[in-house]
C-alpha positions as CSV (number, residue, x, y, z in Angstrom):
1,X,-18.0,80.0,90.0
2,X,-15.7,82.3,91.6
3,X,-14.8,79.1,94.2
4,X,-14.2,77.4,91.2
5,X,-11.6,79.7,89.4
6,X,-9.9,79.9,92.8
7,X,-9.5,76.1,93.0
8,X,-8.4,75.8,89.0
9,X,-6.2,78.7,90.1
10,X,-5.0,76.9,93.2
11,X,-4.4,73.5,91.3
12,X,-2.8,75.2,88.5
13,X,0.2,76.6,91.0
14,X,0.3,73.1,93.0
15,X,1.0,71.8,89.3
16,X,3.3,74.2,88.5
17,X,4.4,74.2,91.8
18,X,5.1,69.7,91.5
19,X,5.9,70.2,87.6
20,X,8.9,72.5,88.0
21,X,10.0,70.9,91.8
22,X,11.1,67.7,90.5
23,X,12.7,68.8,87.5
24,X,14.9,71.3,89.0
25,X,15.6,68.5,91.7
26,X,16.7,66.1,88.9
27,X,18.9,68.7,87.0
28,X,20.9,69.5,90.0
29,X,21.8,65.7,90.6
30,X,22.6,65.2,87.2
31,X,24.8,68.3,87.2
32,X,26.6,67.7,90.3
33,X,28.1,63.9,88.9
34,X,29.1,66.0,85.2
35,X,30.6,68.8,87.3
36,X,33.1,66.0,89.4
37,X,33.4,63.7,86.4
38,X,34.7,67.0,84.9
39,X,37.0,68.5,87.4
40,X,38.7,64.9,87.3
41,X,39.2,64.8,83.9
42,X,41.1,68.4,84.1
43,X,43.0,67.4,87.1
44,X,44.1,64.0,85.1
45,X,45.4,65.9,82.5
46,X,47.4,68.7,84.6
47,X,48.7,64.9,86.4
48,X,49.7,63.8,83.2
49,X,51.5,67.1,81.7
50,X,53.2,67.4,85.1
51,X,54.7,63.9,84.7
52,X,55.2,64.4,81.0
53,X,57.3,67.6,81.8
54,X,58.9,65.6,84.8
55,X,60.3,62.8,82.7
56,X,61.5,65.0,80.1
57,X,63.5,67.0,82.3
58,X,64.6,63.7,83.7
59,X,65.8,62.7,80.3
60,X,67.7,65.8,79.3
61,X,69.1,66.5,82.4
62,X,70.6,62.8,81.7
63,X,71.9,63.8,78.5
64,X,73.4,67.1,79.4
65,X,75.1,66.3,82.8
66,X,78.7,65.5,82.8
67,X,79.1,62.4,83.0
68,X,81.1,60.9,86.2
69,X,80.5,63.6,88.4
70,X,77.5,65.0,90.1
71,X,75.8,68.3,89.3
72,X,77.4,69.8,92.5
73,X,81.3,68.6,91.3
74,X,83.1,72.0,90.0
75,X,84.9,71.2,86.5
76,X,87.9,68.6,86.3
77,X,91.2,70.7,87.3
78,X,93.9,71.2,84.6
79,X,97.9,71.1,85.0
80,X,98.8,74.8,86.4
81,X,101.1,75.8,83.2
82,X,104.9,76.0,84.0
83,X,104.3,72.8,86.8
84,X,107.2,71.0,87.5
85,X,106.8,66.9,85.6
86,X,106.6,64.2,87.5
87,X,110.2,62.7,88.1
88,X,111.0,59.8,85.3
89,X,111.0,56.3,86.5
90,X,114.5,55.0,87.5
91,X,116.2,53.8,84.3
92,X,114.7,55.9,81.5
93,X,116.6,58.4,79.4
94,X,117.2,62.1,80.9
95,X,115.5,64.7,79.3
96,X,117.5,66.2,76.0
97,X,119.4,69.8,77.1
98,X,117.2,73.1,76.3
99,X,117.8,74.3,73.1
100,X,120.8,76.4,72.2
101,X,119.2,80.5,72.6
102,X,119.1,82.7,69.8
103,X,122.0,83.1,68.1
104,X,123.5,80.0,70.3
105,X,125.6,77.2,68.3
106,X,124.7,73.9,69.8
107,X,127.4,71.3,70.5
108,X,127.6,68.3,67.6
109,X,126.1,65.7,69.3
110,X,129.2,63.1,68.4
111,X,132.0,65.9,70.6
112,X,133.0,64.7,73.7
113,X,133.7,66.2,76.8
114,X,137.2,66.8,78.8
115,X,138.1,68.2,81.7
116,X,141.9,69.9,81.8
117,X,142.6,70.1,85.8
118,X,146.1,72.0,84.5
119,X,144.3,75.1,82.7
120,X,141.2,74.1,85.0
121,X,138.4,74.1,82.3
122,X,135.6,71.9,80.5
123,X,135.1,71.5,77.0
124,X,133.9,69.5,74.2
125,X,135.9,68.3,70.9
126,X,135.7,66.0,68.3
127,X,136.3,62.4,69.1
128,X,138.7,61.4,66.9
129,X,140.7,64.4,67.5
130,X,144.0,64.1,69.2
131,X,145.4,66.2,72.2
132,X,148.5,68.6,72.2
133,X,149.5,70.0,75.5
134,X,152.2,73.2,75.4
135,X,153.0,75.8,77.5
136,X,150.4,77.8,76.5
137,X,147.2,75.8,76.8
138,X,145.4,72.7,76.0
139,X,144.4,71.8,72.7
140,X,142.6,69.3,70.0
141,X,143.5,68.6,66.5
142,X,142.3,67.1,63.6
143,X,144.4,63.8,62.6
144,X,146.7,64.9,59.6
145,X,148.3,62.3,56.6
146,X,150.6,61.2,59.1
147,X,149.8,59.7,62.7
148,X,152.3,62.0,63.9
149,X,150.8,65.3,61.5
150,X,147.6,67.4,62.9
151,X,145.5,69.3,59.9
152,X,144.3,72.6,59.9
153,X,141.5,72.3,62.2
154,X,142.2,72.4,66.0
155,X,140.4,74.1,68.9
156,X,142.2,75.0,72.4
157,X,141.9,76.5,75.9
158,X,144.6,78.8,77.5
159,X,143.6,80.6,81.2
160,X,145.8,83.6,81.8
161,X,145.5,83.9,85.7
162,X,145.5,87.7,86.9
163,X,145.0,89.1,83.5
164,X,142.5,91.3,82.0
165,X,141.6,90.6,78.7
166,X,143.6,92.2,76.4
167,X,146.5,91.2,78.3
168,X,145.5,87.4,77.7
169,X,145.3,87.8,74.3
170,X,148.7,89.3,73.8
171,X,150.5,86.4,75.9
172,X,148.4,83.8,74.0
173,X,149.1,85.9,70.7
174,X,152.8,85.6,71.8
175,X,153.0,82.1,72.7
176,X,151.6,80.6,70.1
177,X,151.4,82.7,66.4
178,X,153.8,85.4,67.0
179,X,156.9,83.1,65.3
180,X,154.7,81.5,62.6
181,X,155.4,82.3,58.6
182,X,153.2,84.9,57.2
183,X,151.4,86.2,59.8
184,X,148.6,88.6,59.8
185,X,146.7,90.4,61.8
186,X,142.4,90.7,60.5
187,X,141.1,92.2,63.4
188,X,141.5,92.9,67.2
189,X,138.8,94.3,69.5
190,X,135.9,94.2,71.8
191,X,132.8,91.9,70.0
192,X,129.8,90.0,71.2
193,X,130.4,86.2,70.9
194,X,127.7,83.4,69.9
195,X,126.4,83.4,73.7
196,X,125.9,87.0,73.3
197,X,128.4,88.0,76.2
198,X,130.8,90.7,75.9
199,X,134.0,89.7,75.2
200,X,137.8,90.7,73.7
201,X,138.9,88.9,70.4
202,X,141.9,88.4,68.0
203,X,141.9,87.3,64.7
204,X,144.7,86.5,62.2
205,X,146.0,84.2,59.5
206,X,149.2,82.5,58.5
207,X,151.1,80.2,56.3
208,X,150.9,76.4,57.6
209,X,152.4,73.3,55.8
210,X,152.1,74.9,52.3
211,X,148.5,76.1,53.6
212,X,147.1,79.2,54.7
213,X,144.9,78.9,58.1
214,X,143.0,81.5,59.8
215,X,142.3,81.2,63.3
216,X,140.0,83.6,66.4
217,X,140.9,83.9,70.2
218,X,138.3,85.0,72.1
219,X,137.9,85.7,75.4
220,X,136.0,84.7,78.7
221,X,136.6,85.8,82.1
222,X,135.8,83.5,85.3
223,X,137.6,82.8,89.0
224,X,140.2,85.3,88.5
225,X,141.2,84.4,85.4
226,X,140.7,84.8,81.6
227,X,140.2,81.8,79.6
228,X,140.9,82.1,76.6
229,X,139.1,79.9,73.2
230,X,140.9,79.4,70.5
231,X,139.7,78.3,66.9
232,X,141.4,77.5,63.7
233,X,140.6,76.3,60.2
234,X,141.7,76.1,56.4
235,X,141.3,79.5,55.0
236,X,139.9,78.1,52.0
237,X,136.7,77.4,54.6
238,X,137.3,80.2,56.8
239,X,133.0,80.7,56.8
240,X,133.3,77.5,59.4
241,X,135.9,79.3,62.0
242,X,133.0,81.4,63.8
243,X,130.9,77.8,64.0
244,X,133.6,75.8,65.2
245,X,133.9,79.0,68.0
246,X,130.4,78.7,68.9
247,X,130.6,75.2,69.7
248,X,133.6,75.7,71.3
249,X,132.1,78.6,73.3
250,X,128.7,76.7,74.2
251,X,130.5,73.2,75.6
252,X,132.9,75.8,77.5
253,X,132.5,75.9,81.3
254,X,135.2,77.0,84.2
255,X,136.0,74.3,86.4
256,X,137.1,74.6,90.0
């Protein structure tokens, strides 16, 4: 009997023994297949978020880039403010003049410019103005009634060589208003003309033709000289003597 128990015993293990052999045999060969079939799955989707990510990048990177120029080109360079232009092309217009400064009368754009080579100056007038020439200076007139006649409104340039400024005045003064009817004298002085430049004026008024007229000398000294301006109007418009000055004054220039 004991023999017996010991060979139930015996068989019992080599059962146990075959039972659980096979089957752990046949769990590790299914596991190992799962266990690659699962790695591959996970590394197929890590593949495919990498190349999802990849595109995308790809596609904003299209949209945001500038276009033209590679992502290592620095920005598109501007025009450096105050740069010269480019010269015109042969035949177009010139550029218009700078505006007038502050305070500045611009020239009417209908005046036309002279050059005296006697009282060695250059200035604009009106173009239908006509010229008188005296011992004094150079001037322009408006055309009066008669072809002969000048009206009230005339401009004129006198240089006074080795003068100072007062001194000008007085032998302009003399020359040219001291013998007229009814003179007076407004004002005489230092003042600031349209340009803003320093400068000595006379201003008066008189009887002309059955008309009073009030005229302004003001002057400007250059190349050992004074020039002096000269204005005159209607004194019934006298507000437009300082703005027929100032154009006077801004197409004024010394010449040599």
């Amino acid at each position: 009997m004991g023999r017996v128990d010991l060979v139930d015993d015996a068989d019992a293990r080599d059962d146990l023994v075959d039972g659980r052999g096979p089957v752990g045999r046949d769990d590790d060969a299914d596991a190992e297949p799962m266990s690659f079939l699962r790695r591959l799955a996970v590394a197929m989707v890590v593949l495919a978020v990498a190349l999802g990510v990849g595109v995308g990048a790809g596609v904003v990177w299209e949209k945001v880039r500038p276009s033209g120029r590679t992502a290592s080109s620095g920005p598109t360079p501007s025009a450096t403010p105050g740069a010269a232009a480019s010269p015109s092309p042969a035949g177009t217009a010139a550029t218009a003049p700078a505006a007038p400064a502050a305070g500045q009368i611009a020239v009417p754009a209908d005046w036309v410019a002279y050059t005296d080579p006697q009282q060695k100056a250059t200035f604009s007038h009106p173009p239908v103005w006509k010229q008188r020439r005296d011992n004094t200076g150079i001037f322009y007139g408006e055309p009066g009634a008669a072809a002969a006649d000048y009206g009230p409104q005339m401009i004129g340039v006198a240089r006074i060589a080795g003068a100072d400024a007062t001194a000008a005045l007085a032998k302009v003064q003399a020359g040219e208003f001291d013998g007229v009817s009814g003179l007076t004298k407004d004002r005489s002085g230092p003042a600031t003309d349209s340009s803003g430049q320093p400068t000595q004026e006379l201003a008066g008024s008189y009887d002309r033709e059955g008309q009073r007229v009030s005229y302004l000398m003001r002057t400007i000294p250059a190349n050992g000289a004074v020039y002096v301006l000269i204005a005159r109007v209607s004194t019934s418009a006298a507000a437009s003597l300082n703005t027929l000055m100032g154009a006077l004054r801004s197409s004024f220039s010394p010449a040599a």
